[in-house]
Structure formats: C-alpha cells, structure tokens
FIKOLZA-1660 file (N, C-alpha, C; in steps of 0.1 Angstrom, whole numbers, plus 5000, padded with zeros to 4 digits):
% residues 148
   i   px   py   pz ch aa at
   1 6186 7878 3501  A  X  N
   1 6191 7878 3487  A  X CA
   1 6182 7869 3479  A  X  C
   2 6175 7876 3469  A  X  N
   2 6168 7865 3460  A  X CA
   2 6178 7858 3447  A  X  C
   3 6173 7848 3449  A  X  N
   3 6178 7838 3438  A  X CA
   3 6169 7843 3424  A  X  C
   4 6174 7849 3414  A  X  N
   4 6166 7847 3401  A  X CA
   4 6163 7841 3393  A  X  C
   5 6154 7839 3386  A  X  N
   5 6151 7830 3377  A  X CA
   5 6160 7823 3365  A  X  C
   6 6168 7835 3360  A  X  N
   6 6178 7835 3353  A  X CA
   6 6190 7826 3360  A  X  C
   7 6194 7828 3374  A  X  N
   7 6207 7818 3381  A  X CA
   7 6198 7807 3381  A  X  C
   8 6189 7804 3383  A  X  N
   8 6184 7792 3386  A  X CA
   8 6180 7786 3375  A  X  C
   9 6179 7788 3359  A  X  N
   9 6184 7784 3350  A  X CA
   9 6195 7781 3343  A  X  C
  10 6202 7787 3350  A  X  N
  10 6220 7787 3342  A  X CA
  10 6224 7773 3357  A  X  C
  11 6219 7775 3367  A  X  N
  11 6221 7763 3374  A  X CA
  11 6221 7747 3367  A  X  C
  12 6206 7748 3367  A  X  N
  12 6199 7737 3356  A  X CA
  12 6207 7729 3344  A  X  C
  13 6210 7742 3333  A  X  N
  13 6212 7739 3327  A  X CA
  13 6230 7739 3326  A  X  C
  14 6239 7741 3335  A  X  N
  14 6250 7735 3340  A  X CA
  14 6250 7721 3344  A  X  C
  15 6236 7718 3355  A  X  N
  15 6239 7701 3355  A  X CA
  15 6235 7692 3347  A  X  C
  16 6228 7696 3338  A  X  N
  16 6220 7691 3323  A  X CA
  16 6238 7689 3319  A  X  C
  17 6242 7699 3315  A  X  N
  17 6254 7701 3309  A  X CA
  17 6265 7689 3316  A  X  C
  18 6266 7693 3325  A  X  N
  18 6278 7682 3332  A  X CA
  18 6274 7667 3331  A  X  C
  19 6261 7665 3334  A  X  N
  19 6257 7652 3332  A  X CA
  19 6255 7647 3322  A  X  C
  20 6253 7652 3309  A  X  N
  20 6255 7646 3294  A  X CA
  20 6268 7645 3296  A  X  C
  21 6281 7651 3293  A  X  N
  21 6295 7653 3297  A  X CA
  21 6301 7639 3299  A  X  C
  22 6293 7633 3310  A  X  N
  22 6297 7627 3321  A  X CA
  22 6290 7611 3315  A  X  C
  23 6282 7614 3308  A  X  N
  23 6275 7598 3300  A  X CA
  23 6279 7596 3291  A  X  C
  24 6290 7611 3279  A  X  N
  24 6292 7609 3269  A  X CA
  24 6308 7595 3276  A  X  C
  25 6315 7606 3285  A  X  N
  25 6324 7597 3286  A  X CA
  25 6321 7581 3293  A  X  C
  26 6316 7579 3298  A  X  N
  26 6309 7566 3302  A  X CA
  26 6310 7556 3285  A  X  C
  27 6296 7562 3279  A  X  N
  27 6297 7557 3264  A  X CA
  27 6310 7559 3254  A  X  C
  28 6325 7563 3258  A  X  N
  28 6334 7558 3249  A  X CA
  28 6338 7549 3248  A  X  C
  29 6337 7536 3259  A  X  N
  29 6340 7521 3259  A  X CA
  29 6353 7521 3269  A  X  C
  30 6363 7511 3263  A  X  N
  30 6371 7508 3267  A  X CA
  30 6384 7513 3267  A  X  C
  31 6392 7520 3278  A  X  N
  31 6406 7529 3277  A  X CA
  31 6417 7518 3269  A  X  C
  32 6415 7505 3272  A  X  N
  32 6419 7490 3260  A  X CA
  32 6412 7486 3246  A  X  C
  33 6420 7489 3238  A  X  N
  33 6419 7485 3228  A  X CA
  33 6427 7472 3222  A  X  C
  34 6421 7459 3222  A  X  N
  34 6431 7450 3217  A  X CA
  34 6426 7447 3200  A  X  C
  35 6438 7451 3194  A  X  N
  35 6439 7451 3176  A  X CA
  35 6435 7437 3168  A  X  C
  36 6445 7426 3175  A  X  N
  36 6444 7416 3174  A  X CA
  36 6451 7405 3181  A  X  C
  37 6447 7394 3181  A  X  N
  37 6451 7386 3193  A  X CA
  37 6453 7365 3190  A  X  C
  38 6449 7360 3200  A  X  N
  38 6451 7347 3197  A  X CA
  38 6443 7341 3192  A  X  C
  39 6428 7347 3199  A  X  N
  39 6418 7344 3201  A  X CA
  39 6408 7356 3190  A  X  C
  40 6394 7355 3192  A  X  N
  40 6386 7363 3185  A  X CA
  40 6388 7375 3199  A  X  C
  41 6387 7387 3190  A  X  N
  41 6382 7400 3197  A  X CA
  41 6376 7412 3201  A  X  C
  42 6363 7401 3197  A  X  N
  42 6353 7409 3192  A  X CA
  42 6342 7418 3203  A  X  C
  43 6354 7418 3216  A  X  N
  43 6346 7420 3232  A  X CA
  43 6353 7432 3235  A  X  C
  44 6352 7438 3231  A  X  N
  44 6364 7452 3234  A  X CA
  44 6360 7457 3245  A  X  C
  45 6344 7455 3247  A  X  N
  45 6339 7461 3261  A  X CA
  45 6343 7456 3274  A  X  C
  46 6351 7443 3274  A  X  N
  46 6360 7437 3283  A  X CA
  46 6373 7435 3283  A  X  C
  47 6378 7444 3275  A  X  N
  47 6394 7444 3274  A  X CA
  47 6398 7446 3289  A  X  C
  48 6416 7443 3290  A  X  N
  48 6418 7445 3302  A  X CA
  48 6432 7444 3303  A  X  C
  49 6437 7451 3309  A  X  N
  49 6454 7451 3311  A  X CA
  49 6459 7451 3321  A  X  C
  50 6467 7435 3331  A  X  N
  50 6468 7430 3341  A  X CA
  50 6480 7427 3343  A  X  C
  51 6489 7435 3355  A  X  N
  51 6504 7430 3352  A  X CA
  51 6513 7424 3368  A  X  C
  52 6523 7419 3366  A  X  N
  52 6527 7411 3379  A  X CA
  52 6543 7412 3376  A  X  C
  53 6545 7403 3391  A  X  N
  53 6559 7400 3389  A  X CA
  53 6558 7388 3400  A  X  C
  54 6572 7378 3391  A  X  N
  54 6572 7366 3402  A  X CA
  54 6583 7370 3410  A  X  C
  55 6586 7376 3413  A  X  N
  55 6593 7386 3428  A  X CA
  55 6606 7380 3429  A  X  C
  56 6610 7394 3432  A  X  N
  56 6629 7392 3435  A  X CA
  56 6635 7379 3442  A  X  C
  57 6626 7374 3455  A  X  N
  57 6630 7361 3459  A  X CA
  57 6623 7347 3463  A  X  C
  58 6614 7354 3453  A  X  N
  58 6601 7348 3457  A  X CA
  58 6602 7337 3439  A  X  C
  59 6607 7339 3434  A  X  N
  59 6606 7332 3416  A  X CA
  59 6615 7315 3421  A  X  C
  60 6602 7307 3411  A  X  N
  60 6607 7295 3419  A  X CA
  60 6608 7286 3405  A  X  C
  61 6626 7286 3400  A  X  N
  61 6633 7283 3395  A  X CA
  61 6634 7267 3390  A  X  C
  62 6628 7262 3383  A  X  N
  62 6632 7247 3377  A  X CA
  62 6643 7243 3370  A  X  C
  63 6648 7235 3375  A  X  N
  63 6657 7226 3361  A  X CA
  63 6651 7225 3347  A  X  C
  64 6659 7226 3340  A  X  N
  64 6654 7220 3324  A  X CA
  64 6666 7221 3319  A  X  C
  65 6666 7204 3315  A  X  N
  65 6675 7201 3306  A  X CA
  65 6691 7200 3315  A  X  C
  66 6696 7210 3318  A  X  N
  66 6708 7210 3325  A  X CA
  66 6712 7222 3333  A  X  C
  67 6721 7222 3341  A  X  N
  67 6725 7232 3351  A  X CA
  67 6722 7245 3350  A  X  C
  68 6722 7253 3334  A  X  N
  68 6723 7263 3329  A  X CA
  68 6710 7266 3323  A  X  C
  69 6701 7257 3321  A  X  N
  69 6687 7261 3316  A  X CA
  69 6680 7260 3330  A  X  C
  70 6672 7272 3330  A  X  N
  70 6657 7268 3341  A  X CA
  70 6641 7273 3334  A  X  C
  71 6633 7271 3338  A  X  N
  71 6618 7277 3337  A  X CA
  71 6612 7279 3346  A  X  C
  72 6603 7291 3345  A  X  N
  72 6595 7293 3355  A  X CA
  72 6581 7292 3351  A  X  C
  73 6571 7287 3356  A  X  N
  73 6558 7288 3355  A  X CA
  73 6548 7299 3366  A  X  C
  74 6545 7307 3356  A  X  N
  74 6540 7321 3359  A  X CA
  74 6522 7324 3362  A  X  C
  75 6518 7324 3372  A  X  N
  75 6506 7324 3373  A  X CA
  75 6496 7339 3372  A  X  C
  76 6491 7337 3360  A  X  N
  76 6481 7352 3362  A  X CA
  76 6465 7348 3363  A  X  C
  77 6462 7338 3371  A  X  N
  77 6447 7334 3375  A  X CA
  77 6439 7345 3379  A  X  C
  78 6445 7353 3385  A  X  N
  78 6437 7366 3393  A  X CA
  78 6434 7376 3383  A  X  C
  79 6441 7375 3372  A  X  N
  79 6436 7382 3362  A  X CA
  79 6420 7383 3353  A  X  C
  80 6416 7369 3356  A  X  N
  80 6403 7367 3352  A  X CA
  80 6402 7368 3334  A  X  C
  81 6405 7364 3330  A  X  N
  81 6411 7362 3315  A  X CA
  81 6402 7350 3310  A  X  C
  82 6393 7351 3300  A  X  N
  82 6385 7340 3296  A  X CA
  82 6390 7338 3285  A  X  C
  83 6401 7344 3276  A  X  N
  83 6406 7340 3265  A  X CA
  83 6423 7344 3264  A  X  C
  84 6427 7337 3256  A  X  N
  84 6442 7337 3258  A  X CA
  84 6451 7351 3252  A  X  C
  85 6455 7354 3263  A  X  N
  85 6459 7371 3264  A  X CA
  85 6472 7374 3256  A  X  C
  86 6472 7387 3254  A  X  N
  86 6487 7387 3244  A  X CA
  86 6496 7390 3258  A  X  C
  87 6508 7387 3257  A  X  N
  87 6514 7386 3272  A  X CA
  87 6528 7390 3268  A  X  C
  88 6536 7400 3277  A  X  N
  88 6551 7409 3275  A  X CA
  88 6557 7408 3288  A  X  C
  89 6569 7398 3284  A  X  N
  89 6578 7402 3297  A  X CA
  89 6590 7407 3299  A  X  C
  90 6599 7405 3305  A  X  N
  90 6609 7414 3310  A  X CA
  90 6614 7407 3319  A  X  C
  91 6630 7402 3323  A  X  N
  91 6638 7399 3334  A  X CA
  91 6643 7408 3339  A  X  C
  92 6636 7411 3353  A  X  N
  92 6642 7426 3361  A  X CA
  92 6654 7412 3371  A  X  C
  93 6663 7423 3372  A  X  N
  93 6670 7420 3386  A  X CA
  93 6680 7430 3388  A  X  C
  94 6692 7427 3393  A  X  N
  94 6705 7430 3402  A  X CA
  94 6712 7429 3394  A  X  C
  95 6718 7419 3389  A  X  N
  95 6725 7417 3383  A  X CA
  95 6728 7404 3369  A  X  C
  96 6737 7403 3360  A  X  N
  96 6739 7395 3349  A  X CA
  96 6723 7391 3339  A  X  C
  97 6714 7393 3345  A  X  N
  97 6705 7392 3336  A  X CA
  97 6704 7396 3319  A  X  C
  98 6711 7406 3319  A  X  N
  98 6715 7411 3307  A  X CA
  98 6720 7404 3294  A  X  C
  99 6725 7389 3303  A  X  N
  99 6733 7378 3295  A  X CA
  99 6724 7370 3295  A  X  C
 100 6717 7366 3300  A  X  N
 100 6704 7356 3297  A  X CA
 100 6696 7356 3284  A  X  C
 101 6696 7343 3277  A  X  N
 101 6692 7342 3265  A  X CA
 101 6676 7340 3268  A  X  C
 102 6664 7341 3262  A  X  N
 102 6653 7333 3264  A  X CA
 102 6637 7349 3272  A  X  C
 103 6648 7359 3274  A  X  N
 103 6642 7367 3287  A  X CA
 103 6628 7375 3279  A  X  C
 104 6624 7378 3268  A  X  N
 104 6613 7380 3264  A  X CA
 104 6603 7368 3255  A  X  C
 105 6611 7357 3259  A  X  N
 105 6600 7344 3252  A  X CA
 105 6594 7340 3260  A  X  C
 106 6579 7338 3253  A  X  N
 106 6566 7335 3263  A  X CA
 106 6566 7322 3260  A  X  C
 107 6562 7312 3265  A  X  N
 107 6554 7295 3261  A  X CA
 107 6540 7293 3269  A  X  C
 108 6534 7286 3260  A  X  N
 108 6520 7277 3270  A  X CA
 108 6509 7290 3271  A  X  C
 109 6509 7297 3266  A  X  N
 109 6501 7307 3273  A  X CA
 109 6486 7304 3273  A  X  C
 110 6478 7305 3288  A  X  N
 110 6464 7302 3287  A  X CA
 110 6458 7314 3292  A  X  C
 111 6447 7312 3297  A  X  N
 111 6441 7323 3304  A  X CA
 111 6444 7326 3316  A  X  C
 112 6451 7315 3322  A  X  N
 112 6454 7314 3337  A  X CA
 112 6466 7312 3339  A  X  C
 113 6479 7313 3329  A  X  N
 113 6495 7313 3332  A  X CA
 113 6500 7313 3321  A  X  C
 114 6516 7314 3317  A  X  N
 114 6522 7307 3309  A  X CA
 114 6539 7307 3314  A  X  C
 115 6550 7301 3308  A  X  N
 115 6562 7295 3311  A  X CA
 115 6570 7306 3304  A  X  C
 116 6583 7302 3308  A  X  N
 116 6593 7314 3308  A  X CA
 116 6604 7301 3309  A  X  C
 117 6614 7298 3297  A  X  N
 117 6625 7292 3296  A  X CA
 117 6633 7300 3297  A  X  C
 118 6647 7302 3306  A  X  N
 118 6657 7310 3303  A  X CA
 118 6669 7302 3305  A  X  C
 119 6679 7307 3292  A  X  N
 119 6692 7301 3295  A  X CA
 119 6703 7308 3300  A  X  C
 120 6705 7301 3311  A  X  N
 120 6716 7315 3316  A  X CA
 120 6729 7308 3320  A  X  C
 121 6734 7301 3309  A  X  N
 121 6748 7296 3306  A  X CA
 121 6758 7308 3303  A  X  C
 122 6754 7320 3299  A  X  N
 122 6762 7328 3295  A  X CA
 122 6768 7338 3308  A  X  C
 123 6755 7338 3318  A  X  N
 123 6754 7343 3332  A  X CA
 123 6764 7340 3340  A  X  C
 124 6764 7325 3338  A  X  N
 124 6774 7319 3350  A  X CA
 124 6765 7315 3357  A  X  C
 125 6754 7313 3362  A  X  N
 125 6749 7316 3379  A  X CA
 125 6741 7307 3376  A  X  C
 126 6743 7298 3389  A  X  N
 126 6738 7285 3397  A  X CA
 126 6725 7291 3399  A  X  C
 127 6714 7280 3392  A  X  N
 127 6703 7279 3394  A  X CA
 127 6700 7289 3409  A  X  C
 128 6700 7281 3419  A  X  N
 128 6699 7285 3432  A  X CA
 128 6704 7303 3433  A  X  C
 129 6714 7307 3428  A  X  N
 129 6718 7325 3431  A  X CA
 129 6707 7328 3420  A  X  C
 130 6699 7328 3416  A  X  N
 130 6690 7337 3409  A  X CA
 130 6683 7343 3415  A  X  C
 131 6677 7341 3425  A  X  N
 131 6664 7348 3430  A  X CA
 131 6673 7350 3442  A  X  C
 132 6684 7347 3445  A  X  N
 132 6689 7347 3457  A  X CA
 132 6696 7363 3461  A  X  C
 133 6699 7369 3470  A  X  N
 133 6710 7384 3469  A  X CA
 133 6719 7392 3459  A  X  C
 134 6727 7377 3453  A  X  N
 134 6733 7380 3440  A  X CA
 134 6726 7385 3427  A  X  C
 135 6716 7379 3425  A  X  N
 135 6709 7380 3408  A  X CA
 135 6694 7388 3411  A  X  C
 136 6688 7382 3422  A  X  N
 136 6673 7387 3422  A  X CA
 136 6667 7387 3405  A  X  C
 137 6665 7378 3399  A  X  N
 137 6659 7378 3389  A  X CA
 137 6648 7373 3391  A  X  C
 138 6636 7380 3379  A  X  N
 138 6624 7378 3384  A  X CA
 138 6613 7378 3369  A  X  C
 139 6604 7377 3369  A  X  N
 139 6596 7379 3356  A  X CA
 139 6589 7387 3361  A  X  C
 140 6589 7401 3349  A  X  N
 140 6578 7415 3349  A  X CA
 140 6569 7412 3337  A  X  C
 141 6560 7412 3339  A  X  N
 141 6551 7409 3324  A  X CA
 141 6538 7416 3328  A  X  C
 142 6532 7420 3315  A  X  N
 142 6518 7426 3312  A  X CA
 142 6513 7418 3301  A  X  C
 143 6500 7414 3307  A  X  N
 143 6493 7410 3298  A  X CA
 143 6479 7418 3296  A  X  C
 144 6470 7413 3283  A  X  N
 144 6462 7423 3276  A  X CA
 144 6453 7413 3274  A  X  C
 145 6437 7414 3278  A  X  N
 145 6432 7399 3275  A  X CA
 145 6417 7410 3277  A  X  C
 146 6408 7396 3272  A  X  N
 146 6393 7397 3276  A  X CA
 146 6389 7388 3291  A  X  C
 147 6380 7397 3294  A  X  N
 147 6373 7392 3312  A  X CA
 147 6360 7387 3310  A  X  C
 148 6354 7388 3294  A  X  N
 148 6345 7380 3294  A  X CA
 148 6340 7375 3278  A  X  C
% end
C-alpha cells in the first residue's frame, strides 16, 4: 500500500496543528487567578491553591482565656507561600459544631500558618471531647497565595 503525498501532508500538518493547540494552551497562564489580596499581586504566573485539614483527632486544642474558648494553630508550611495568602475555613465534624461562635475567623495569617479562635460555650463541650468520638472537630481551609 503506498502512502501518498497528500496523507503525508494532512499527517504533517495535523501535528503542526495539535502542537500549536497544545502551546496555545500552555501560554494561557494560570488556572488561579488572584483579584486581590494582602500583599501585591502582581505574580499571577505563581498563583496557587493549597488546602488541608487539622484532622478529626489529630486537631490539637489550646486553652484561651477559659474552659469554653480554645485555638488552634494551623500549619500550611508545605504550601510554599512567599506572600501572605487569602485563607477560608470551615469547622467540619460529628457533631454541635454548628453552635460554635468564631468557625470562619482567620487570625495571624503568614505564609506559613495562621490561628483559629473558637468559642464553644454555646456547644457545651469540654475542651478535651472536641477532636475526641463525640465532636471530631477539625479545621477545613483553602488557601490562595503566591509560590514565588
């Protein structure tokens, strides 16, 4: 069977074709877009969107102030964040969470963590049952930052 000149131009110019294709999408940048932020934003080509959780029984609960306030200090170092990220959380758990005052306020935020005050006087629940069987509460958060 001969190959003709003609297939072996429509070959050609299919990988011509797929390969512009394929650089146009390369050259659209970044699937992150950050609008505005804490910091300047003028690195779009390093945006980045990095998310965690300080785990069902693994969240390691402080005192503050009294029985019914605690904080947690939340580490996103593996994120690689050279400027201070916009950051969104969330109290997942089991249960009473729902009553907890404080559950989407961020504090301290750097490139490499920030704190989570919650008051959960309205919960009922002893420091200690939070992360424990009863509550499993935990911090879900996404943060949005530059990597360079």
């Amino acid at each position: 069977m001969k190959i003709t000149a003609a297939f072996l131009l429509l070959v050609v110019l299919v990988g011509i074709l797929t390969n512009s294709i394929e650089a146009k999408k390369r050259k659209r940048g970044p699937k992150v877009k950050i609008v505005s932020g804490e910091e300047d934003n003028s690195k779009q080509k390093c945006a980045m969107v990095c998310s965690g959780t300080t785990g069902r029984t693994e969240t390691a609960y402080k005192d503050y102030s009294d029985k019914t306030n605690v904080y947690v200090d939340v580490d996103m170092s593996t994120c690689g964040f050279k400027k201070i990220p916009n950051v969104v959380i969330s109290v997942e758990g089991s249960s009473n969470h729902w009553m907890a005052l404080g559950t989407s306020s961020v504090y301290n935020t750097t490139p490499k963590s920030f704190r989570v005050y919650l008051n959960n006087g309205n919960a009922k629940a002893a420091k200690g049952s939070l992360n424990q069987e009863n509550y499993k509460w935990n911090i879900e958060w996404v943060a949005v930052g530059f990597t360079c």
